[in-house]
Structure formats: C-alpha cells, structure tokens
C-alpha positions in Angstrom: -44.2 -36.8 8.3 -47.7 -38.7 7.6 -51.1 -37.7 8.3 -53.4 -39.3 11.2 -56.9 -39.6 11.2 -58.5 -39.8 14.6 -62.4 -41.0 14.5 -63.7 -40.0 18.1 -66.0 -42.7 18.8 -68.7 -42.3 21.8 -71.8 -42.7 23.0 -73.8 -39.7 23.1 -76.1 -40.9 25.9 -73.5 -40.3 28.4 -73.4 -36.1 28.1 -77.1 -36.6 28.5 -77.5 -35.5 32.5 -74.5 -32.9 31.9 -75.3 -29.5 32.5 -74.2 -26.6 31.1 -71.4 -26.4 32.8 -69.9 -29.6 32.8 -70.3 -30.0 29.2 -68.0 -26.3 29.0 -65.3 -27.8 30.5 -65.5 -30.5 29.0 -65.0 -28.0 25.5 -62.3 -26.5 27.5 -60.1 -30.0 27.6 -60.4 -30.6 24.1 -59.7 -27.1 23.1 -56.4 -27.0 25.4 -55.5 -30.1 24.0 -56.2 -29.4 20.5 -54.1 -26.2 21.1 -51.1 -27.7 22.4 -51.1 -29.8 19.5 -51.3 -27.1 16.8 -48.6 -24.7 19.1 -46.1 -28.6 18.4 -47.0 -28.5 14.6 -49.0 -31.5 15.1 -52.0 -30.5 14.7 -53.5 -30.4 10.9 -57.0 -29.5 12.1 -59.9 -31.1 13.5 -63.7 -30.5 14.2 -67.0 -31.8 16.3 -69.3 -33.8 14.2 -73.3 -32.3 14.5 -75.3 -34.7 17.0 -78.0 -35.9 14.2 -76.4 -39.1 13.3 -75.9 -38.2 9.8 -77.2 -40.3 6.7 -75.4 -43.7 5.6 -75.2 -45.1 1.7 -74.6 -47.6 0.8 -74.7 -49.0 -3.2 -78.7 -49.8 -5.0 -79.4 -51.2 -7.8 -77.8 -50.8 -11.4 -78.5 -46.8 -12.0 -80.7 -45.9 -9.1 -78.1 -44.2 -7.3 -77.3 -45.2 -3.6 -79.4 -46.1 -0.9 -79.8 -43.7 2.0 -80.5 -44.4 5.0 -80.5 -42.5 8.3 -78.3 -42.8 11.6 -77.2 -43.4 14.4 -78.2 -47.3 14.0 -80.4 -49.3 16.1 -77.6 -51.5 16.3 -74.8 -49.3 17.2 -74.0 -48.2 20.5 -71.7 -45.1 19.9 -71.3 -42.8 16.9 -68.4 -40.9 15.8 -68.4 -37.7 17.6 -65.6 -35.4 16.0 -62.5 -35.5 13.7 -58.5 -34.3 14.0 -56.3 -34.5 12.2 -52.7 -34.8 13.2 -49.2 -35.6 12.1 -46.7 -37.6 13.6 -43.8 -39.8 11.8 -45.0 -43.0 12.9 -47.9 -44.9 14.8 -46.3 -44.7 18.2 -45.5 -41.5 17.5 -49.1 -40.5 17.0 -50.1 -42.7 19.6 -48.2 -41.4 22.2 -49.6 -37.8 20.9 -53.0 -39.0 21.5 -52.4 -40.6 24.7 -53.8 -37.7 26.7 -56.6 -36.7 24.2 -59.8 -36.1 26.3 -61.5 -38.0 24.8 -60.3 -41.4 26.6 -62.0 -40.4 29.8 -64.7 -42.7 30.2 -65.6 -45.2 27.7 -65.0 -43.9 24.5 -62.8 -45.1 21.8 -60.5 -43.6 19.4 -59.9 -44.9 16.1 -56.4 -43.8 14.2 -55.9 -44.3 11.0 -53.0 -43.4 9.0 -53.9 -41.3 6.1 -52.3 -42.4 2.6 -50.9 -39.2 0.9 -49.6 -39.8 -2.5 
C-alpha cells in the first residue's frame, strides 16, 4: 500500500476573527478525523505547521551556500498549514479517504501527493 502526502494549503487570514472557541472545535474536527483514520490503519501520522511562515532557499552562487529568505510571500495568498500522512492503495483510494478532511470547509486546498518509497 503507498504513502500519501497531504499539504494543507490555507489562508491564515481567515481564523483571524475566530475566538477561542471556534478555533477549538475547529481542533476538535481534525482531531476526530485524524483519529478515525489512524483506528482504519490509514493514518501514518500527521502534524500542524507553526504560523511564522517558515524560511525558503533556494540555490546562490558557486559555494556561498543557499539563499534564505523569509515567508509567507507577498505574492502568495495561502501557506501550507499542516501535514498527514496517509496510506491508501491508489489515488482514488486516498482521495476518497480525504474527501471528508476538515480541512475542505471553506476555501482551502489540499494538495496529495503520492510519496515514492523505494
């Protein structure tokens, strides 16, 4: 069975007014979900990604090492929120195991990629 990458994509401004309250239940869907994954099997792991934007690098010149730069990116709108992992035999098999991820509410985006496991 192959490996699944899903790159939570969002955009960060919209938890902005939440309070409290509303952002615990949102915690609460993903952890149910995440749970009934791993109680299937399915589930390899998966975590939130810290809200700083992290650092990008890209290559510099012969020998100086890579340039870094910081994020999110004045021209990006969304940034990638959180990680799982899952397994599934096939794309619509991990498509249809993602269907109800909560993350789809609203307008973010999930990215899957299959994960190459020699």
């Amino acid at each position: 069975m192959d490996a699944y990458l899903l790159l939570l994509r969002e955009d960060p401004s919209q938890y902005a007014t939440l309070s409290p309250a509303q952002m615990g239940e949102i915690v609460e869907r993903y952890r149910a979900w995440s749970e009934k994954l791993a109680a299937q099997g399915r589930l390899v792991g998966g975590q939130k990604l810290a809200d700083e934007g992290g650092k990008r690098l890209r290559a510099g010149a012969a020998g100086a090492g890579p340039i870094v730069t910081d994020g999110p990116y004045i021209e990006s709108k969304d940034v990638i929120g959180g990680t799982f992992i899952v397994r599934a035999a096939s794309y619509d098999e991990a498509i249809a195991l993602v269907a109800d991820c909560p993350h789809l509410a609203g307008d973010n985006v999930i990215e899957l990629r299959r994960i190459e496991i020699e």
